[in-house]
C-alpha positions, 0 to 999 in steps of 0.5 A: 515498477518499470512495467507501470512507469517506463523510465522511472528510476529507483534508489534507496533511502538511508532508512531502507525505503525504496524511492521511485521518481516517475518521468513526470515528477511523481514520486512513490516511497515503498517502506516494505509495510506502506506506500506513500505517494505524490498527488501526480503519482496517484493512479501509478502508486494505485496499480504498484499496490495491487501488483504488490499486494496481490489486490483480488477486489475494492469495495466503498466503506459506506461510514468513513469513505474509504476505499477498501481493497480485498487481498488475496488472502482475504485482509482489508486494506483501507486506503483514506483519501485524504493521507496518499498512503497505502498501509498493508495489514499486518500478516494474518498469522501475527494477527492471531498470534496477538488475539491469542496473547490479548485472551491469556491475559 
């Protein structure tokens, strides 16, 4: 974070999310799974994200709106414009293993 917001400072919650507040009064709140965010802490939340998540490229979903963002790994993460949160996908390997799970029954 301090390469994206120099003088933003850091502390962690009782819950264990890590909670950013920026010079200009923004806020980020990092679960370790999603990212929420202030309004004014749109564009620094965005760029956190991408770091983060290893973001290779964004596309628009024509039906809902949203903006979808292609990780490195080749999951979706779509980001809806109306809840200032980032939610990552869950691990390709859980995904599978849940698929696997869903046959068998």
């Amino acid at each position: 974070m301090e390469s994206l917001a120099d003088g933003a400072t850091a502390r962690i919650s009782r819950h264990g999310s890590v909670i950013y507040t920026l010079p200009d009064g923004g806020k980020i709140c990092d679960t370790g799974h999603s990212i929420s965010f202030s309004p004014e802490a749109g564009t620094t939340a965005l760029a956190y994200m991408s770091a983060k998540w290893n973001v290779r490229g964004r596309s628009l979903d024509r039906e809902s709106g949203d903006i979808v963002y292609t990780l490195a790994n080749g999951q979706k993460l779509h980001a809806r414009k109306e809840r200032n949160v980032f939610e990552r996908p869950a691990p390709v390997h859980q995904m599978k293993r849940e698929r696997s799970r869903g046959m068998e029954r």
